[in-house]
C-alpha positions as CSV (number, residue, x, y, z in Angstrom):
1,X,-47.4,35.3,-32.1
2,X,-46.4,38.7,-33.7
3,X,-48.6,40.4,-36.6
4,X,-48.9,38.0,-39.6
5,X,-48.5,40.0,-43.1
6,X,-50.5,38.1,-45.9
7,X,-48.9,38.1,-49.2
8,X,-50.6,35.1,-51.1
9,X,-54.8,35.1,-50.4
10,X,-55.2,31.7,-51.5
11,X,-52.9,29.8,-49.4
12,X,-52.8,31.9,-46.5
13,X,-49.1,32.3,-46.6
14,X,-47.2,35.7,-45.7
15,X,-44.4,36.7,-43.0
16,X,-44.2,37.8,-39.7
17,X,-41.5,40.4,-38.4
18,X,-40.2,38.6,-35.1
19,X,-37.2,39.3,-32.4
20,X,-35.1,36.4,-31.0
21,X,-32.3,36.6,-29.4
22,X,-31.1,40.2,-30.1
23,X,-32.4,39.6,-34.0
24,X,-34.5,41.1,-36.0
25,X,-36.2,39.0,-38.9
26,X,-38.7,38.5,-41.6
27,X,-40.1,34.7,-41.2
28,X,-42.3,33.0,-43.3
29,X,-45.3,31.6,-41.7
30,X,-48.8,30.8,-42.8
31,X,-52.1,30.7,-41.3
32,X,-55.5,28.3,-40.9
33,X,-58.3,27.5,-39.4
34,X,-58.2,25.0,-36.3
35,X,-61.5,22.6,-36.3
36,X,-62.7,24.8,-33.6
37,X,-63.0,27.5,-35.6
38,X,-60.2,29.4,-34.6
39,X,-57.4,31.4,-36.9
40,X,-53.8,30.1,-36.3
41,X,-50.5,31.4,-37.3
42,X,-47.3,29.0,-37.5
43,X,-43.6,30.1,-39.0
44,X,-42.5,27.6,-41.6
45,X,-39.2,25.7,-40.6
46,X,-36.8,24.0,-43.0
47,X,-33.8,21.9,-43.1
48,X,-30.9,24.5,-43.1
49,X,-27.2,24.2,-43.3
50,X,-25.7,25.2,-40.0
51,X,-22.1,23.7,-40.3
52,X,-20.2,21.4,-42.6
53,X,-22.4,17.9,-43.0
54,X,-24.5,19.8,-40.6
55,X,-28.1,20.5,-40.5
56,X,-30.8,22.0,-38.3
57,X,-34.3,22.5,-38.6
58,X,-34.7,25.9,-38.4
59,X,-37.6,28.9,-39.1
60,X,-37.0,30.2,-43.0
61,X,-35.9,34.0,-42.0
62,X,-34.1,36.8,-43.8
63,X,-32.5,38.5,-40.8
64,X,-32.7,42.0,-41.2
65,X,-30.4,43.9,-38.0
66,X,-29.5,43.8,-34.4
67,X,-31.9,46.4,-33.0
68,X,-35.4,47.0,-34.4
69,X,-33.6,50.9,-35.9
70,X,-31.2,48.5,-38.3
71,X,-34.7,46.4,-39.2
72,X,-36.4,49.4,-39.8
73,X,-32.8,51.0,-42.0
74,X,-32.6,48.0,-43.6
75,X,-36.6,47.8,-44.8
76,X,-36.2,51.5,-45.6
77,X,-33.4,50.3,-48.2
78,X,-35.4,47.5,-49.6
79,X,-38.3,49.7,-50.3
80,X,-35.7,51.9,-52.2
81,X,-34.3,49.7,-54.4
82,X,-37.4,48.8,-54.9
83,X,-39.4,52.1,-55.6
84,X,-36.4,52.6,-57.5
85,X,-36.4,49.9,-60.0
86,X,-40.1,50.8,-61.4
87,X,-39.3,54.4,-61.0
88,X,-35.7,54.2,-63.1
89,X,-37.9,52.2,-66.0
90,X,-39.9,55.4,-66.7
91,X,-37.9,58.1,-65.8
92,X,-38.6,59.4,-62.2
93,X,-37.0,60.4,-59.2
94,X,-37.1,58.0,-56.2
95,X,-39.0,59.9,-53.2
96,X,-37.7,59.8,-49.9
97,X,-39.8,56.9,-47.5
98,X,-41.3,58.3,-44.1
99,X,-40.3,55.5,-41.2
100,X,-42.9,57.2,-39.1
101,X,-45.3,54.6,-41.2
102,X,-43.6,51.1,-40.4
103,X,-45.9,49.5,-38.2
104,X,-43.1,47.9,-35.9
């Protein structure tokens, strides 16, 4: 299983960046404890239209490109927009983002 990214503490629920089939995406997953002790990590699937009157159970992902450079362009943009909502509300340039730091 890839590198699981934590985002809520108390129900151990996050994302993990994962490549299939020529995809890069952002899945939601969550972690626990087996009986044994052991620390688990499992992607969270949901019913998702495929088709008309079609469904499939599928893993909830937010693609984000077709070769890990387009994940990485497309995160870059995302932290952007980001860095430039709270930076518009008081005034301040948006700095440019090093990719040297994105740990895929």
């Amino acid at each position: 299983m890839e590198e699981f990214f934590e985002t809520n503490e108390q129900f151990h629920s996050g994302f993990v960046i994962q490549e299939y089939r020529g995809r890069w995406s952002l899945v939601s997953a969550r972690q626990y404890d087996t009986k044994e002790g052991e620390r688990k990590t499992t992607l969270r699937f949901g019913m998702i239209e495929i088709g008309k009157d079609k469904e499939a159970r599928l893993p909830v992902a937010v693609e984000l490109g077709s070769t890990r450079q387009e994940a990485i362009e497309t995160l870059l943009i995302a932290i952007r927009h980001l860095e430039g909502d709270s930076q518009r509300a008081t005034g301040q340039d948006v700095p440019d983002f090093d990719s040297s730091d994105v740990p895929f």
